[in-house]
MDTraj code that builds the backbone (N, CA, C; nanometers):
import mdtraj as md
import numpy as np

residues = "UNK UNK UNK UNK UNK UNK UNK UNK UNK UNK UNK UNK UNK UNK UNK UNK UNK UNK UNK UNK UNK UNK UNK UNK UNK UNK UNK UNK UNK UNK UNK UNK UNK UNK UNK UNK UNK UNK UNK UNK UNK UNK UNK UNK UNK UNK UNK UNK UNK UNK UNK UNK UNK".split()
xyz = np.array([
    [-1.0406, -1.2123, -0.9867],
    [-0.9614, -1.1036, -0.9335],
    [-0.8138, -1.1377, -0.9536],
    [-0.6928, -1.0592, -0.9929],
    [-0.5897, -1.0847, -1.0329],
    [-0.4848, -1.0737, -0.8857],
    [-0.3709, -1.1486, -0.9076],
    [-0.3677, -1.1831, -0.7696],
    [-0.2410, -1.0069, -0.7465],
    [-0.1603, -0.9761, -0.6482],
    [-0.1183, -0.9335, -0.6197],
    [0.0027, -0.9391, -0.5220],
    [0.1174, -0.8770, -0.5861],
    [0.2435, -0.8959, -0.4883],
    [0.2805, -0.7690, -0.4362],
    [0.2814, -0.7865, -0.2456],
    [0.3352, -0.6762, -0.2480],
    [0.4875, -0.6894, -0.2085],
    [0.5853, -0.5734, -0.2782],
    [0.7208, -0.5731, -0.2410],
    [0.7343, -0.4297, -0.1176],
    [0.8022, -0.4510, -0.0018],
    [0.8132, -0.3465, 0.0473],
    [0.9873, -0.3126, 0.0981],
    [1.0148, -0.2063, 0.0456],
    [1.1577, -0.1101, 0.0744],
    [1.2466, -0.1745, 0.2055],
    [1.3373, -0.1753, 0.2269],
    [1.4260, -0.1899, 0.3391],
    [1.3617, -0.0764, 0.4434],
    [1.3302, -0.0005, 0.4042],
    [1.2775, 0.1641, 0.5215],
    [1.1167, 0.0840, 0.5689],
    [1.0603, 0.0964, 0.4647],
    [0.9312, 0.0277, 0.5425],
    [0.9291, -0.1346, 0.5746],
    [0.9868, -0.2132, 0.5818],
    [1.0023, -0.3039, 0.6379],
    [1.0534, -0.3119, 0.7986],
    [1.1735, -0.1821, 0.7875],
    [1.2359, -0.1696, 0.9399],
    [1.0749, -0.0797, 1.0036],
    [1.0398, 0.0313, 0.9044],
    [0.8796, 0.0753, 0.9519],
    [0.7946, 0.0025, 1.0724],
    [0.7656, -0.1278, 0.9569],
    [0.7078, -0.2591, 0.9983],
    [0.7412, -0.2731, 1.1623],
    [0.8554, -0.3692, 1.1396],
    [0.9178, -0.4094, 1.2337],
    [0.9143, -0.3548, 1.3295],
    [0.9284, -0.1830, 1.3672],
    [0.9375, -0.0635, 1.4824],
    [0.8006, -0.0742, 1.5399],
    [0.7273, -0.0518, 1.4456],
    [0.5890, -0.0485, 1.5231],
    [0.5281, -0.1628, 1.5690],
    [0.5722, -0.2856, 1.5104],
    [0.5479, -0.4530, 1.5794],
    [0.5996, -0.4201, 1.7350],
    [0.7397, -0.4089, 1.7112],
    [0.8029, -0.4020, 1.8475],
    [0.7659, -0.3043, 1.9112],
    [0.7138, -0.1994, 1.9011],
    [0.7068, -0.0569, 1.9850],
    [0.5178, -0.0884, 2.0238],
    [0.4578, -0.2211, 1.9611],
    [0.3169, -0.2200, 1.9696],
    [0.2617, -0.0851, 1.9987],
    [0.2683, -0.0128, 1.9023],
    [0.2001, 0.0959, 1.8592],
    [0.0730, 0.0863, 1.7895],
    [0.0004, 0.1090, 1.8538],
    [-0.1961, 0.0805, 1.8102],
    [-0.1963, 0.1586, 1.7387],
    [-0.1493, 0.3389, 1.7640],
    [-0.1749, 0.4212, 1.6907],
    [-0.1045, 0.4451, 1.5145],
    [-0.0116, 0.4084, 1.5613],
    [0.0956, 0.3818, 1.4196],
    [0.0181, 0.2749, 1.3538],
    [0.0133, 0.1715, 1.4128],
    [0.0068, 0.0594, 1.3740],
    [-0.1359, 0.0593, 1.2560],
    [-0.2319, 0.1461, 1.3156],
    [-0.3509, 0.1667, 1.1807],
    [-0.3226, 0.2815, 1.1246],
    [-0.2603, 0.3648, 1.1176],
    [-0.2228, 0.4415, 1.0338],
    [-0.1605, 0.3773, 0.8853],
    [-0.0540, 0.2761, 0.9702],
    [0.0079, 0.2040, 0.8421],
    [-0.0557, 0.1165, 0.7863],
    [-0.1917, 0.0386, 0.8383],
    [-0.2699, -0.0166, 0.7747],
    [-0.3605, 0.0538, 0.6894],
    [-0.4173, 0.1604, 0.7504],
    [-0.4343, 0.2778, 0.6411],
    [-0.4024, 0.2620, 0.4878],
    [-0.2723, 0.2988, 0.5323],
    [-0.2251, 0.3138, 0.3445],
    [-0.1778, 0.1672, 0.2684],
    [-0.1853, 0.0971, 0.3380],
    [-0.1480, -0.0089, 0.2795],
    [-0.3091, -0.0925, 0.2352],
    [-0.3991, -0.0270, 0.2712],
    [-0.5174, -0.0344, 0.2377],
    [-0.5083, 0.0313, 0.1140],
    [-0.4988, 0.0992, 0.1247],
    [-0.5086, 0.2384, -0.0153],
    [-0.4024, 0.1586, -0.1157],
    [-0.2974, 0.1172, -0.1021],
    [-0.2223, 0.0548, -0.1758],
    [-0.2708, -0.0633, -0.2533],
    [-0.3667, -0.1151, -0.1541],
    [-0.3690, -0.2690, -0.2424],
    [-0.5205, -0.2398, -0.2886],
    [-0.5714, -0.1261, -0.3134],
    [-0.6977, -0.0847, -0.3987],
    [-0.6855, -0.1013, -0.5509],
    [-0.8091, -0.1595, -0.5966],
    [-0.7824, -0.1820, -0.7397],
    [-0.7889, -0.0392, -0.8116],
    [-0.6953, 0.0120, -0.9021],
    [-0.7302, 0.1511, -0.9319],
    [-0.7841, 0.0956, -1.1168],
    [-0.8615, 0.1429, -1.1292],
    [-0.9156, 0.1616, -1.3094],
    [-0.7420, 0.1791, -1.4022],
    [-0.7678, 0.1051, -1.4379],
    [-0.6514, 0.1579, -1.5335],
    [-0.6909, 0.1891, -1.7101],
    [-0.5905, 0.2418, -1.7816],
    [-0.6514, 0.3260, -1.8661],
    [-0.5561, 0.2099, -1.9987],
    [-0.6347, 0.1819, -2.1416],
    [-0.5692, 0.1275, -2.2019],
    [-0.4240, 0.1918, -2.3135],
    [-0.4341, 0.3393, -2.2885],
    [-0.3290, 0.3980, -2.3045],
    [-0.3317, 0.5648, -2.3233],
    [-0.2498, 0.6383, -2.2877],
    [-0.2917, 0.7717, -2.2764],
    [-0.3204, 0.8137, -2.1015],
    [-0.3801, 0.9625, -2.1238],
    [-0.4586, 1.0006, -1.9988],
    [-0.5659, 1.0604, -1.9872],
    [-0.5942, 1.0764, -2.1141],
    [-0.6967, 1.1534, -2.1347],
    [-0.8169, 1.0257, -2.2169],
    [-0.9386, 1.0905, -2.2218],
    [-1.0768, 1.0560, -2.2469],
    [-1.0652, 0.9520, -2.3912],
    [-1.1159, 0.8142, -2.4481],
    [-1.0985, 0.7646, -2.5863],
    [-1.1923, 0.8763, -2.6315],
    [-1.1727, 0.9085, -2.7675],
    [-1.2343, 1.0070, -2.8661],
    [-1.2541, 0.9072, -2.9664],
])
top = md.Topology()
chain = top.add_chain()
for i, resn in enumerate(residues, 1):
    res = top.add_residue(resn, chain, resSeq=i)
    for name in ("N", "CA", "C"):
        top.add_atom(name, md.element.get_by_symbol(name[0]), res)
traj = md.Trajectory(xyz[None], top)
């Protein structure tokens, strides 16, 4: 499995940080949520977007 870096924005880092401090349960899996979705392996294509012919 190839390894992965994640970089995150000055906005979602303070994100981060708000909902650490505000211990927000509800926020708090929301943003795990997508950061789930983020670190999903997506298929990638060897060039193009459409179908090899």
């Amino acid at each position: 499995m190839a390894d992965k870096q994640i970089v995150f924005s000055d906005q979602e880092q303070m994100q981060i940080e708000a909902i650490l401090i505000d211990k927000d349960k509800d926020e708090a899996l929301k943003y795990l949520a997508k950061l789930v979705e983020m670190l999903k392996g997506h298929a990638g294509r060897a060039c193009g977007t459409g179908p090899v012919k």
